[in-house]
C-alpha positions as CSV (number, residue, x, y, z in Angstrom):
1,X,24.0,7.0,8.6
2,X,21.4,4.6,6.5
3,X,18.2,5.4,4.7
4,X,16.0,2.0,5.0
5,X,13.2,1.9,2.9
6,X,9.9,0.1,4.3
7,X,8.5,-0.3,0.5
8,X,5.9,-2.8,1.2
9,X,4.4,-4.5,-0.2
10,X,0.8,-3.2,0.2
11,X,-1.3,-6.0,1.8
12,X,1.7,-7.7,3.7
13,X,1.4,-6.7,7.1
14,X,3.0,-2.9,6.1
15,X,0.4,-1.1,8.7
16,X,1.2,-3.3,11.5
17,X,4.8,-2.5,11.8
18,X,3.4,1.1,11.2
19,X,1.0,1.4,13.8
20,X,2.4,-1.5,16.6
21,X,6.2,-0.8,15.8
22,X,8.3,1.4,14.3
23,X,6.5,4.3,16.3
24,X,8.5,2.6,19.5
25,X,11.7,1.9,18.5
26,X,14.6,3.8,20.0
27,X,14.3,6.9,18.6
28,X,18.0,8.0,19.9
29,X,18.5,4.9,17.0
30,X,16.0,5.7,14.6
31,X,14.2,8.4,13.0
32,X,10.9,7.2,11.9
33,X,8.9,9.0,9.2
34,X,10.6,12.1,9.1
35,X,7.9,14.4,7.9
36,X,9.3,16.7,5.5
37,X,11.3,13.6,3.5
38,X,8.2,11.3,4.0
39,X,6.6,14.1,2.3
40,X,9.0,14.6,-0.5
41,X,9.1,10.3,-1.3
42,X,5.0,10.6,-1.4
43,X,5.5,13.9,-4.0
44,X,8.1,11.5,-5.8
45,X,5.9,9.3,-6.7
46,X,2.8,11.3,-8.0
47,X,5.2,13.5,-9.5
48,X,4.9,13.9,-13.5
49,X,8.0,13.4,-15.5
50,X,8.8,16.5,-16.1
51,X,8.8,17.0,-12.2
52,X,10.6,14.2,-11.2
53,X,14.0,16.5,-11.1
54,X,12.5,19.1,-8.9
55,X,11.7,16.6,-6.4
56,X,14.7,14.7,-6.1
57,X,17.0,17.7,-5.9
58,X,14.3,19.0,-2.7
59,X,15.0,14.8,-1.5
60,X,19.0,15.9,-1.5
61,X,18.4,19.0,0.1
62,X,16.6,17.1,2.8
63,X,19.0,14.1,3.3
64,X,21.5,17.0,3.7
65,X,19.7,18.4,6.2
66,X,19.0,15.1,7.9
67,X,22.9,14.2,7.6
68,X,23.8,16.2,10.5
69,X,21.6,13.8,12.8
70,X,23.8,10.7,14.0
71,X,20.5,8.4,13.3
72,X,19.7,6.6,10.8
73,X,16.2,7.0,8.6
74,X,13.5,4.7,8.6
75,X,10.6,5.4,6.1
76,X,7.7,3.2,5.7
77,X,4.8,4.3,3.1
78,X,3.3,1.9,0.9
79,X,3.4,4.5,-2.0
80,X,7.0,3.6,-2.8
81,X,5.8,0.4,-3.9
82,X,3.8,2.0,-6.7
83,X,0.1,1.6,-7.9
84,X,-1.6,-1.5,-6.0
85,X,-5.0,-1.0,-8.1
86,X,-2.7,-1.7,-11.7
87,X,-1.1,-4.4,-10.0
88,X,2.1,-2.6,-10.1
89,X,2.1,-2.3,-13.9
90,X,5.4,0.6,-13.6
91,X,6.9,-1.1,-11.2
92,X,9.8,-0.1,-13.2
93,X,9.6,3.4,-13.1
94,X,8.4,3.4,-9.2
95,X,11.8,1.6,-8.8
96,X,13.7,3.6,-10.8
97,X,12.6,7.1,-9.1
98,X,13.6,6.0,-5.6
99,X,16.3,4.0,-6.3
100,X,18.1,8.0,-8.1
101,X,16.8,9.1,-5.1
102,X,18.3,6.8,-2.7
103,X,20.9,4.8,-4.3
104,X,22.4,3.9,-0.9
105,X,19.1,2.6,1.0
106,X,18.2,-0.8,2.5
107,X,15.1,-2.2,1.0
108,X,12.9,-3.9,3.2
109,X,9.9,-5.9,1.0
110,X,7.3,-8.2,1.7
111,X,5.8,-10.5,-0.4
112,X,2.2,-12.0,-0.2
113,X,0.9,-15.2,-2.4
114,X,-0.6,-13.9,-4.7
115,X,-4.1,-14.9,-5.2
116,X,-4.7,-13.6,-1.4
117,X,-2.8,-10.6,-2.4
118,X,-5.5,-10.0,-4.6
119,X,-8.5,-10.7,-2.8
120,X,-7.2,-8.1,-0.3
121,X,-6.2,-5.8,-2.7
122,X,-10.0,-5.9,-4.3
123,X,-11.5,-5.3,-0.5
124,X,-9.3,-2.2,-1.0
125,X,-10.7,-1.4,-4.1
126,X,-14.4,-1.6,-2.4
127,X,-13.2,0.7,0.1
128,X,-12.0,3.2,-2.0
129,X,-15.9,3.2,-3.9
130,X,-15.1,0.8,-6.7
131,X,-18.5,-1.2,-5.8
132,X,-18.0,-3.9,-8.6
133,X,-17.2,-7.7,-8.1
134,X,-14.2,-9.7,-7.8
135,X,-14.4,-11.0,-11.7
136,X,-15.8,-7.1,-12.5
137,X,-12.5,-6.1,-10.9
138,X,-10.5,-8.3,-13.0
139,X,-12.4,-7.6,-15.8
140,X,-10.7,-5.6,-18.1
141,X,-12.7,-6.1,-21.5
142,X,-14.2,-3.0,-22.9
143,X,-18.0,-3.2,-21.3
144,X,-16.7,-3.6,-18.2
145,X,-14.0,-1.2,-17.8
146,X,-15.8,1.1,-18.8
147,X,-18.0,1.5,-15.7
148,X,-15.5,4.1,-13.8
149,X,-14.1,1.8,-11.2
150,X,-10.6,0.2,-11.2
151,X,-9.9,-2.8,-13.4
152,X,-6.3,-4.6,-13.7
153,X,-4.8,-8.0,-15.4
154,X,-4.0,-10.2,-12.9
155,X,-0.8,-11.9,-15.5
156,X,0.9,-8.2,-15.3
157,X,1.7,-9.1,-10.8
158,X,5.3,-9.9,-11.5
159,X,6.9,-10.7,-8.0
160,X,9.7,-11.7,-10.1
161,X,10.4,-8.8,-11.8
162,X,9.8,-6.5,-8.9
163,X,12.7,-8.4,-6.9
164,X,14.5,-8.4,-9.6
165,X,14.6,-5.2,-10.6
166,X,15.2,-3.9,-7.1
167,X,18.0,-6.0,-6.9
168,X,19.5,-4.9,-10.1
169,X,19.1,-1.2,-8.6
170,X,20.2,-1.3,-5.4
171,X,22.1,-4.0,-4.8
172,X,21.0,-7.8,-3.7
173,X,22.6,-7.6,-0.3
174,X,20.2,-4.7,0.4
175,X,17.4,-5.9,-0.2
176,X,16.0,-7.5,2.7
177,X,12.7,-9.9,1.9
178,X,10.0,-11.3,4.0
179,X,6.8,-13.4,3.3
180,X,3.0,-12.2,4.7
181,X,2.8,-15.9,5.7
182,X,5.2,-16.2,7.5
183,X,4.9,-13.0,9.8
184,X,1.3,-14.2,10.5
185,X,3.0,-17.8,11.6
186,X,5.1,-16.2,13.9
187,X,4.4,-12.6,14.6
188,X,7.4,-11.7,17.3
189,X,10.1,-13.6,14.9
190,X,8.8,-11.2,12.2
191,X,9.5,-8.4,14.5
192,X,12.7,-9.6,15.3
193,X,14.0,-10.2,11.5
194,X,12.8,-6.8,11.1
195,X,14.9,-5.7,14.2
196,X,17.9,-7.7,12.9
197,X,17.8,-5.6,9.9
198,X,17.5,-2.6,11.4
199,X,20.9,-3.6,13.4
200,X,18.9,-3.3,16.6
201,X,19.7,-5.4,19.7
202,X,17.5,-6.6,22.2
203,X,14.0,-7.6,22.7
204,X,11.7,-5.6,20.4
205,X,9.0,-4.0,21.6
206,X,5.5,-4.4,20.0
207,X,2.7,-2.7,21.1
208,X,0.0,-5.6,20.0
209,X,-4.0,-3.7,20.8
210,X,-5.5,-7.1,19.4
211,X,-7.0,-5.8,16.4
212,X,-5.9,-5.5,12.9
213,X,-4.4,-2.4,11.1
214,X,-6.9,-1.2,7.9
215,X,-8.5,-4.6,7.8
216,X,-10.6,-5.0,4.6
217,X,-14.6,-5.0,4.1
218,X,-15.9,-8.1,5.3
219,X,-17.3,-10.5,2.8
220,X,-20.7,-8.9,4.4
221,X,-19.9,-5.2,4.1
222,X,-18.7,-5.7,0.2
223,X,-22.3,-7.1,-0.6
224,X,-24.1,-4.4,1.4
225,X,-22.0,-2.0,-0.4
226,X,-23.1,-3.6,-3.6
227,X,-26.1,-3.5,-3.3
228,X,-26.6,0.1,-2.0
229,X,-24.6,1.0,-5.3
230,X,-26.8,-0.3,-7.7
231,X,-29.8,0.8,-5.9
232,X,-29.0,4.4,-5.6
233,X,-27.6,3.4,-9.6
234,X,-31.6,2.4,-10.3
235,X,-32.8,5.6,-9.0
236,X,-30.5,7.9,-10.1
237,X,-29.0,8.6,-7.4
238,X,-25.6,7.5,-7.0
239,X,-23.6,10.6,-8.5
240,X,-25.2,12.5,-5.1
241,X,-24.9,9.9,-2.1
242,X,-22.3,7.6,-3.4
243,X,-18.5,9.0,-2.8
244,X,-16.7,8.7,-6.0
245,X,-14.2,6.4,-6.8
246,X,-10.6,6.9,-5.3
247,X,-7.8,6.6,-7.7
248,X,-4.1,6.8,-6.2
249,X,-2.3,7.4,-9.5
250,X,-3.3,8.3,-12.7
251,X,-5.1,11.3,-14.1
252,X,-7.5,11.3,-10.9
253,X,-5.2,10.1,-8.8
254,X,-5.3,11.8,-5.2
255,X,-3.0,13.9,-3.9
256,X,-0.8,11.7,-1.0
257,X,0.3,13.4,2.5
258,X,0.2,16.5,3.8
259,X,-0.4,19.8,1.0
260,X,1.8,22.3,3.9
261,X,4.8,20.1,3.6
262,X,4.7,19.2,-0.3
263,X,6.7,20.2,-3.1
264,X,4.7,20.3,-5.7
265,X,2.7,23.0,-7.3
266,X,-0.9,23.6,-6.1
267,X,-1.8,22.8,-10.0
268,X,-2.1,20.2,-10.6
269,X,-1.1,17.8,-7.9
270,X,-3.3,19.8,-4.8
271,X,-6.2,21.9,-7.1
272,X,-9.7,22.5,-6.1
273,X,-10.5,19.3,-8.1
274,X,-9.9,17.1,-5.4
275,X,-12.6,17.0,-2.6
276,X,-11.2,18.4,0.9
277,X,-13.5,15.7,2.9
278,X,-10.5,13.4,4.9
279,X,-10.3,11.3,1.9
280,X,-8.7,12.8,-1.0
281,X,-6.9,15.7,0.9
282,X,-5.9,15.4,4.3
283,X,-6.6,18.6,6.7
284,X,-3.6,20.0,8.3
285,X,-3.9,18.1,12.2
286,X,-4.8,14.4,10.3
287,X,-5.8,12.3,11.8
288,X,-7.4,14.8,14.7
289,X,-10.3,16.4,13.1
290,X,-12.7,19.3,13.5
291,X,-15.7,18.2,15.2
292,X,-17.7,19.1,12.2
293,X,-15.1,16.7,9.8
294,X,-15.3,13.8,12.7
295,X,-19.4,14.1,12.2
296,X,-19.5,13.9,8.3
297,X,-17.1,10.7,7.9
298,X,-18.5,9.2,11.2
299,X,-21.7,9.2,9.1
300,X,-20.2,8.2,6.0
301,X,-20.7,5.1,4.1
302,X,-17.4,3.8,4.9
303,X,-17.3,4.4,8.1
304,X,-20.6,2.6,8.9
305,X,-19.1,-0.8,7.5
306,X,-15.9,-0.2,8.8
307,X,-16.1,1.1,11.8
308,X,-19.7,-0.1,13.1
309,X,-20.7,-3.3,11.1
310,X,-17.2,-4.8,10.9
311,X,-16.5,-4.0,14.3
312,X,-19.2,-5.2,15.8
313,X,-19.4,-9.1,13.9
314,X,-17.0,-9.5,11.0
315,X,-19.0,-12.1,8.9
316,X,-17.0,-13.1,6.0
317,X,-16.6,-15.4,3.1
318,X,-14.5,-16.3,0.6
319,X,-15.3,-13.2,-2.0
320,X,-12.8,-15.3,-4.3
321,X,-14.9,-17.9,-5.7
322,X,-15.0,-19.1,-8.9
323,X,-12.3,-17.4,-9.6
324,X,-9.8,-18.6,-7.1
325,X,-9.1,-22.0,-9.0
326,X,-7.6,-20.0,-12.2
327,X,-5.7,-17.8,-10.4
328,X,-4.2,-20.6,-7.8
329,X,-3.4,-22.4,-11.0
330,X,-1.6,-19.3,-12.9
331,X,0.6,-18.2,-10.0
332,X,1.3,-21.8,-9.2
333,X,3.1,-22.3,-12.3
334,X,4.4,-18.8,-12.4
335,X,5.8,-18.8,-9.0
336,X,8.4,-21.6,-9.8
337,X,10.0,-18.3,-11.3
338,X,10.0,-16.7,-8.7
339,X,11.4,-19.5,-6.5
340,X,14.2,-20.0,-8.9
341,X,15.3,-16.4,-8.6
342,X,14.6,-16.0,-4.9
343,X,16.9,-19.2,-4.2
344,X,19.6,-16.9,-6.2
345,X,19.6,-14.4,-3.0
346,X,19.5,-17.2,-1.0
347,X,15.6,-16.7,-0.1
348,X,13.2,-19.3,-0.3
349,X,9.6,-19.0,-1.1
350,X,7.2,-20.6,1.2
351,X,5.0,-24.0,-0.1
352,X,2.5,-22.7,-0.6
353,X,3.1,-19.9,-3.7
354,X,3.8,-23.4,-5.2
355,X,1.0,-25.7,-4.5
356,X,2.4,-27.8,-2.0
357,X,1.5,-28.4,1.6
């Protein structure tokens, strides 16, 4: 029996192979997601230090429990891959918790270049109510962070140290890496690398709809959102139409999963703190809803840009700017880093992380 691990990367094609494939592979091969340990890695990594024990005895209860299963365990949350909005600043500690937890697993990561990593991770920030700007975003002098949104150094996104130290943890022939770039070159090889690693035979089977997974704002939608903000900022309003902002760790982080199946005390991981409204805390039945819950997000902010404007004419842009220049230039130069420990595992980095064509 093997534990894989579906870390992530956010941003690097994690809810494709969530939504299109891993729900169809042979499940007499593979158990997907199983919900109480899904539940337990999720409380695992919002846990507080002086909770970390707890959960990972409930994790070996679990395994045990899962041990008499011939299958092996597939898990795939992007959690395990830490804080995207800090630029996975305790990368260490993330990798640290689940490699006591599962010092046996196969680690499948993805890696994204960077700069593009970042302009998707700041449409994510938009999403979750942070209605600043790119350079706002990446801002982190004292004016600016002190507006309430999310703000992170760009120079603290080590892709070297993450591989590295997940290397030095588990083990560099189990840790299986891929590139964003190249699964959106050749979509069905992706699959198939990912099927090679799972020791699956056969053709894979991908249930493709078309669309993408959790696509970002448009270039469009970010502006509009924008610019409603600092209206409704003008009249006073904001605090009463605008959803706050969504933190995933941290002292306001939100809870993550499913309350029925966590571990962890009601206080202070599930309290009355944390709005009940599909987007801090999930109702027992996500993602079917009460009529009455499918009403109030339908009418939501969010779900007007995402799921009416976006839908209907994705008009975007590069939200980048004049910012992409400096950060091409950084990660060029830091990327030959990267290269020179990836090539140690036998792994090579595509062009373009280092300016060539």
């Amino acid at each position: 029996m093997k534990y894989y691990l579906h870390v992530g990367l956010h941003k690097t094609a994690t809810k494709f192979f969530q939504h299109r494939v891993f729900p169809f592979l042979p499940g007499e091969r593979i158990n997907y997601n199983p919900a109480k340990l899904t539940q337990l890695v999720c409380d695992l990594m919002k846990a507080a230090p002086e909770d970390v024990d707890m959960v990972i005895d409930a994790i070996a209860a679990e395994k045990a429990k899962l041990q008499r299963e011939s299958r092996d365990v597939l898990m795939s949350r992007e959690i395990m891959s830490g804080d995207l909005f800090s630029f996975y600043k305790d990368y260490e500690e993330t990798i640290s918790r689940l490699s006591r937890a599962f010092e046996e697993a196969e680690i499948l990561l993805a890696f994204r270049f960077q700069p593009e990593w970042i302009v998707s991770c700041y449409r994510e920030t938009v999403h979750e109510h942070h209605f600043q700007t790119l350079s706002e975003f990446l801002n982190t002098s004292p004016g600016i962070a002190d507006n309430g949104f999310a703000h992170a150094d760009y120079r603290t996104l080590d892709w070297t140290g993450i591989l590295r130290t997940y290397c030095e943890r588990f083990g560099s022939r189990h840790v299986h890496v891929s590139f964003f770039e190249r699964f959106t070159a050749d979509k069905v090889g992706a699959v198939r690398e990912m099927y090679s690693v799972l020791g699956l035979e056969g053709e894979p089977e991908i249930r493709d709809q078309g669309t993408i997974p959790n696509r970002g704002y448009s270039a469009l939608a970010i502006n509009l959102s924008l610019w409603r903000y600092r209206m409704l900022r003008k009249l006073g309003l904001e605090k009463r139409l605008v959803h706050r902002p969504i933190f995933f760790f941290g002292e306001d982080g939100i809870p993550a999963g499913f309350e029925e199946l966590s571990s962890l005390p009601v206080e202070p991981y599930w309290g009355e703190r944390f709005l009940r409204d599909g987007e801090e805390i999930r109702p027992a039945g996500y993602p079917k809803l009460s009529f009455a819950d499918s009403i109030r997000m339908s009418l939501s902010w969010r779900s007007l840009m995402k799921r009416g404007l976006d839908r209907i004419a994705y008009f975007d842009g590069d939200v980048c700017k004049e910012k992409r220049r400096e950060l091409e230039a950084y990660f060029h130069h830091d990327n030959k880093r990267f290269q020179e420990y990836a090539r140690t595992l036998g792994v090579d980095v595509p062009k373009q992380y280092l300016g060539a064509t």
